[in-house]
C-alpha positions in Angstrom: 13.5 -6.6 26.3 12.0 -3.4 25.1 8.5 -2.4 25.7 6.0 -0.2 24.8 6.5 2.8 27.3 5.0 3.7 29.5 2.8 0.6 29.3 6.0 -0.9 30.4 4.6 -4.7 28.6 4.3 -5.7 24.7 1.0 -4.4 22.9 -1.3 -7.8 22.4 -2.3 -7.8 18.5 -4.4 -10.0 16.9 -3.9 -10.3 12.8 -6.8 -11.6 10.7 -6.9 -11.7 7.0 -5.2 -12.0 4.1 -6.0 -15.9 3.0 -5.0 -19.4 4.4 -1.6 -19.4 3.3 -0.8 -15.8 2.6 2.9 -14.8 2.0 2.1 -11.1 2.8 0.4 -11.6 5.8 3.4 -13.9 7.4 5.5 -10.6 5.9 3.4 -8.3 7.7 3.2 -10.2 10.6 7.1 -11.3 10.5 7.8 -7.4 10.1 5.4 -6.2 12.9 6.9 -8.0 15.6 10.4 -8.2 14.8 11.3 -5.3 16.9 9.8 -6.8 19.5 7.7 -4.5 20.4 4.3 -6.3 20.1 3.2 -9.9 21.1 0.7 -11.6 17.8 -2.1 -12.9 20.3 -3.0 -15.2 17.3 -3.5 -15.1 13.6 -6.6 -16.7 11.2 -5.7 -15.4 8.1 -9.0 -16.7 6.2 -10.8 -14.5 3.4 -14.1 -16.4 4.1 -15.9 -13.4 6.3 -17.9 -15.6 7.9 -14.1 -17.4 9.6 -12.4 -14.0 9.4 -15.5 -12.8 11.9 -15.2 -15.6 14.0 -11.8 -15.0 14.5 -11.7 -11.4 15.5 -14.2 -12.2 17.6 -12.1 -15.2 19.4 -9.3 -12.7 19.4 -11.2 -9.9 20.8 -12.6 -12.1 23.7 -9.2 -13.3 24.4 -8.1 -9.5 24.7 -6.4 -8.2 22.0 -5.8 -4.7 22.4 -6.0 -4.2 19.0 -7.0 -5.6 15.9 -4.9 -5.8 12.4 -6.5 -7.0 9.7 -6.0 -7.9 5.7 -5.0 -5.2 2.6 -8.4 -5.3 0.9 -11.1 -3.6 2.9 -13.6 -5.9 1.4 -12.4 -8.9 2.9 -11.3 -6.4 5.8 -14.8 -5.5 6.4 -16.4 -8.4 8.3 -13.2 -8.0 10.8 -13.1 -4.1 10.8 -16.7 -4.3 12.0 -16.2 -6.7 14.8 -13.6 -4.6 16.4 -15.1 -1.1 16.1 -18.2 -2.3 17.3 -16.6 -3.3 20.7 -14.7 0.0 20.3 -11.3 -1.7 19.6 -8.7 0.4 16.9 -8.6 -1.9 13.6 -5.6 -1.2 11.4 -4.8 -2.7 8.2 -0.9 -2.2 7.3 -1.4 -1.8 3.5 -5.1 -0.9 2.4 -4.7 2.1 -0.2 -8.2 3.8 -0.5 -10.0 6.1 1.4 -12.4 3.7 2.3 -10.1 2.4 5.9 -12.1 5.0 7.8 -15.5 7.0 8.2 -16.1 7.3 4.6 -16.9 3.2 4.8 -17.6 2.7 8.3 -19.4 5.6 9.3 -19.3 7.1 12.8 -17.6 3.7 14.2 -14.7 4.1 11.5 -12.7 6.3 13.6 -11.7 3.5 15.0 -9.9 1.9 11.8 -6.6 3.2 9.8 -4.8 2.3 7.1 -1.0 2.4 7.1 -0.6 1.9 3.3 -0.6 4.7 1.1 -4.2 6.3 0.2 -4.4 6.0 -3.8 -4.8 9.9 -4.3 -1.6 10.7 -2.4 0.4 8.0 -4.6 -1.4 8.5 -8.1 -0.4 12.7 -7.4 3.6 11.3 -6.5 3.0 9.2 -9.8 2.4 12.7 -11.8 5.4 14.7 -9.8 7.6 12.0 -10.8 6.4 12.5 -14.5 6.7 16.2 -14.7 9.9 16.0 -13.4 11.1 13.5 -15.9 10.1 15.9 -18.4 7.4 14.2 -19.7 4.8 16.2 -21.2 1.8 14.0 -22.2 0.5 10.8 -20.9 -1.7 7.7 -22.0 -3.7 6.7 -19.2 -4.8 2.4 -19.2 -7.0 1.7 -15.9 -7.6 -1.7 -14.5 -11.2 -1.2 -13.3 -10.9 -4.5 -10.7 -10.3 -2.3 -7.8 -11.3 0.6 -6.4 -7.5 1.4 -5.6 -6.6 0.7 -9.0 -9.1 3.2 -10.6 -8.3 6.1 -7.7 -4.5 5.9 -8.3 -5.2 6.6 -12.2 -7.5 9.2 -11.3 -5.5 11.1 -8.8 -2.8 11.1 -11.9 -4.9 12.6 -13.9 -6.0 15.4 -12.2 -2.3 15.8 -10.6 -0.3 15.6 -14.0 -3.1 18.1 -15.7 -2.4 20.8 -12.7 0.9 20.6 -13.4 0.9 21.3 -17.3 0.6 17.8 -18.2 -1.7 16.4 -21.3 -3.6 13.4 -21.2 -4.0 12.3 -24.7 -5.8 8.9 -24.6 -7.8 7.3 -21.3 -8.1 3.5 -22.0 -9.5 0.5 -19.2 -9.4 -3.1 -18.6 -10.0 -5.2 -16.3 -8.6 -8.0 -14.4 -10.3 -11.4 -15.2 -12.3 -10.0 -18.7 -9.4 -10.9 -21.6 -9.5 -7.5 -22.8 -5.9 -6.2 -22.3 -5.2 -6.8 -25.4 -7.5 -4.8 -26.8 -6.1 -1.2 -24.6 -2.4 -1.8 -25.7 -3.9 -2.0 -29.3 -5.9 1.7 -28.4 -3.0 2.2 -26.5 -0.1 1.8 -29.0 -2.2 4.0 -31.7 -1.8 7.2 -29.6 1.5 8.7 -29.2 2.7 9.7 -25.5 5.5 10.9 -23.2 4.7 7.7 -20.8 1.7 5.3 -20.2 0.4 5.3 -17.0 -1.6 2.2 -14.9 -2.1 0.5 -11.8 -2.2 -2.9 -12.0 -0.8 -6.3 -10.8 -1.8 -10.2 -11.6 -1.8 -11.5 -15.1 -2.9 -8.2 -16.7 0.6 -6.3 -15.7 2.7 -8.6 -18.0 0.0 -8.7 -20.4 0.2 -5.0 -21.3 3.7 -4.4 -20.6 4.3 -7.0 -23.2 1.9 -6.2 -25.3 3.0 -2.8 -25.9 6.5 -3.9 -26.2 6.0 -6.6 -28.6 4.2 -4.1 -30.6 7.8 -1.8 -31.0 6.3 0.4 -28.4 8.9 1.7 -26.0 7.2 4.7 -24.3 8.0 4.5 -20.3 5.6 3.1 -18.4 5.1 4.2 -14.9 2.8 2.0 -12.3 2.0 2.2 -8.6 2.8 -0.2 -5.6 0.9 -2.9 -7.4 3.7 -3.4 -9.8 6.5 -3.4 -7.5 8.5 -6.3 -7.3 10.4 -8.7 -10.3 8.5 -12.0 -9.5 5.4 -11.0 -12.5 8.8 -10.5 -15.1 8.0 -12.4 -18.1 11.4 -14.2 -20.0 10.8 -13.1 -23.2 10.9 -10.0 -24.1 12.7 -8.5 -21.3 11.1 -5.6 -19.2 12.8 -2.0 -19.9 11.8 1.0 -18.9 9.6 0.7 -16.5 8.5 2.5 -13.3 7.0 2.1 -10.2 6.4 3.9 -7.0 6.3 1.7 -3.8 7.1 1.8 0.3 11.0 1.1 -0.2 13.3 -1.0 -2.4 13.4 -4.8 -1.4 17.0 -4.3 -4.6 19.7 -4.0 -2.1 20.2 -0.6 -2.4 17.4 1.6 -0.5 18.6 4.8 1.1 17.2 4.1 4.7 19.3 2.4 6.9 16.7 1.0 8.9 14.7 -0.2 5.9 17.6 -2.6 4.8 18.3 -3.6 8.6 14.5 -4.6 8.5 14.6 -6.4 5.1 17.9 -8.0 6.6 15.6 -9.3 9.7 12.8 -10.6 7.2 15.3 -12.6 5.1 17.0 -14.1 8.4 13.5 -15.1 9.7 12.4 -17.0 6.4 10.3 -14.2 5.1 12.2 -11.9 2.5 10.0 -9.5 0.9 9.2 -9.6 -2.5 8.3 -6.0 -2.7 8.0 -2.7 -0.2 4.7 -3.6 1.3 6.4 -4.9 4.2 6.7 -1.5 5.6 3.3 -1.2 5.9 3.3 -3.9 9.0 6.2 -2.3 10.5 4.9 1.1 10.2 2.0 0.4 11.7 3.6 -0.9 14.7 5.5 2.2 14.7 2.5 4.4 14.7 0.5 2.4 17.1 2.7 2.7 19.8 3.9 6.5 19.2 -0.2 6.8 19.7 -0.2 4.5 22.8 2.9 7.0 23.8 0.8 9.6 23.3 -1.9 8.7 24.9 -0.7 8.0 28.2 -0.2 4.2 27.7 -3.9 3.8 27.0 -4.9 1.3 24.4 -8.8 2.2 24.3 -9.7 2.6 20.0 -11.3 6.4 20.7 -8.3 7.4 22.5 -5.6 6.4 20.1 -7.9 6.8 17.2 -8.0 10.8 18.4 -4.0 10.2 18.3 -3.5 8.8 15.7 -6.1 11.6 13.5 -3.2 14.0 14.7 -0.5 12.1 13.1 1.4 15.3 10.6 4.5 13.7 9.5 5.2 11.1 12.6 8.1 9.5 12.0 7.5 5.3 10.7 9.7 2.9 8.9 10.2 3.6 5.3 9.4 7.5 5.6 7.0 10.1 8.1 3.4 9.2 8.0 0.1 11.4 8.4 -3.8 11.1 9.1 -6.1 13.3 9.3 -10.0 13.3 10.8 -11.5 12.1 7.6 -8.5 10.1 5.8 -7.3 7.8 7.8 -5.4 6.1 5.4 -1.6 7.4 4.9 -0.6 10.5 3.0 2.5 12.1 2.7 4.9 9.3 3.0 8.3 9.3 0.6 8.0 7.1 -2.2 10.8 5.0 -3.9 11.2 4.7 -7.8 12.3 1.6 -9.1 13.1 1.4 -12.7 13.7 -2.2 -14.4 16.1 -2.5 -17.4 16.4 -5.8 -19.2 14.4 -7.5 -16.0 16.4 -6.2 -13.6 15.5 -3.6 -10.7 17.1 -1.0 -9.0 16.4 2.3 -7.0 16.2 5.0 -8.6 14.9 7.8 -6.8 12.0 9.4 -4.1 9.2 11.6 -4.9 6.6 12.9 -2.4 3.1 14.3 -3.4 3.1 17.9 -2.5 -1.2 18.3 -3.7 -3.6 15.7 -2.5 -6.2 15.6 -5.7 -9.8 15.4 -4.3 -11.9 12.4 -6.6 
């Protein structure tokens, strides 16, 4: 059986978050301990904080080494808290902001990472990807729900500009305020290379329809949030469409490993509906090359001090990196997936080369 050496036993990790019932957290979960690698102590995937507490705090006592938690840091927060206070590491395997860290958290958050992609580092891959397509001017529609969502828009913006790019309209909506409708209308009056979002939930096939039922055909490029084929509407067909995400759940991603892992997740009842699975399995990854690194010690401030020396470590899906005051991936190799008449396929990597400050 193979272990975590030198510790020469499995790491003990407790998972809270994500919502009763939550198909990504049995993904994450499924993914983090398929290799295994690490035992799941238990698991109370509630977004009440006041249960979400309660668990860690059941976990904790029961001695979990470490604590992984949910993909929004809001409902992360209660959890994050309870395990940095008792100087335990907190990792979440997919939150994408800056905020998984000191910049939330204060002094204490060195003690918590993020092993999804910060929204600066995958708005600027967004732009690379655009100026190497050749496209010259860009229409920018923000879903102001999320901080994630309005950082990956920004990071573009700045990003694409550096590189020569023109933003030539700067549009928002929001999840929840029936206003979509309203952007693709400002959206469809301004003429662009590409149109450029972050967004999931109702409001992506809302305004990727929208503009298409309007005779609109520009390209339009999303983030993670729109990976995946299960928000495809019937009628009209999705074409032309981009998104950056961890790796391609299509059949056909370039890493060996990734498809031997989505292989795994289909065999155990869990098949991923898009890349975000990396992010569990990655973080198992990471944890332990920091446990390695530390001498087999499990203690939050000393693999927190490894783990802020992370410069391209090697993970599943691509190399990661943290630094003192991110602590939320950068760096990583993003896939492209393009959809054609609803169907998805791999289409290519891009890595941000600038991280934009916001």
């Amino acid at each position: 059986m193979p272990t975590n050496a030198p510790l020469n036993r499995k790491l003990r990790m407790g998972l809270v978050g994500g919502g009763q019932g939550a198909f990504i957290g049995r993904v994450h979960a499924t993914a983090a301990i398929l290799d295994n690698r690490a035992a799941l102590v238990a698991g109370a995937l509630s977004s009440d904080p006041a249960k979400a507490k309660a668990c860690a705090a059941s976990l904790l006592g029961a001695g979990a080494n470490i604590v992984f938690t949910t993909c929004d840091v809001d409902f992360a927060t209660p959890v994050v808290q309870e395990a940095i206070n008792r100087g335990v590491l907190a990792v979440a395997p997919c939150i994408g902001t800056d905020q998984m860290g000191p910049k939330r958290f204060g002094a204490k958050g060195k003690l918590a990472f993020s092993f999804g992609n910060v929204a600066q580092d995958e708005g600027s891959a967004m732009a690379e990807y655009a100026h190497r397509r050749g496209w010259k001017t860009a229409a920018l529609a923000t879903n102001t729900l999320l901080v994630y969502f309005k950082n990956v828009v920004q990071a573009f913006d700045k990003r694409f500009t550096q590189l020569g790019g023109k933003v030539v309209d700067r549009e928002s909506y929001a999840t929840g305020a029936n206003n979509v409708g309203a952007a693709v209308t400002r959206l469809n009056a301004k003429k662009a290379d590409v149109v450029v979002t972050s967004t999931s939930f109702g409001e992506l096939p809302a305004l990727v329809s929208g503009l298409r039922a309007l005779g609109n055909k520009t390209p339009i490029i999303n983030s993670w949030a729109g990976d995946g084929t299960y928000w495809l509407p019937k009628n009209p067909q999705v074409t032309n469409y981009y998104c950056v995400t961890y790796a391609s759940v299509f059949g056909d991603d370039p890493n060996k490993d990734v498809k031997k892992m989505i292989a795994s997740l289909k065999k155990a009842g869990a098949p991923p509906g898009t890349g975000g699975f990396v992010g569990g399995a990655a973080a198992i990854d990471g944890v332990v090359t920091a446990i390695r690194r530390a001498h087999g010690s499990t203690s939050g401030a000393a693999l927190s001090a490894q783990l802020e020396k992370f410069k391209k470590v090697p993970a599943l899906g691509g190399a990661i990196s943290f630094s003192p005051t991110l602590h939320t991936v950068f760096g990583r190799q993003y896939r492209v997936i393009e959809i054609n008449n609803n169907k998805a396929k791999y289409v290519g990597s891009v890595t941000a080369k600038v991280l934009p400050k916001l």
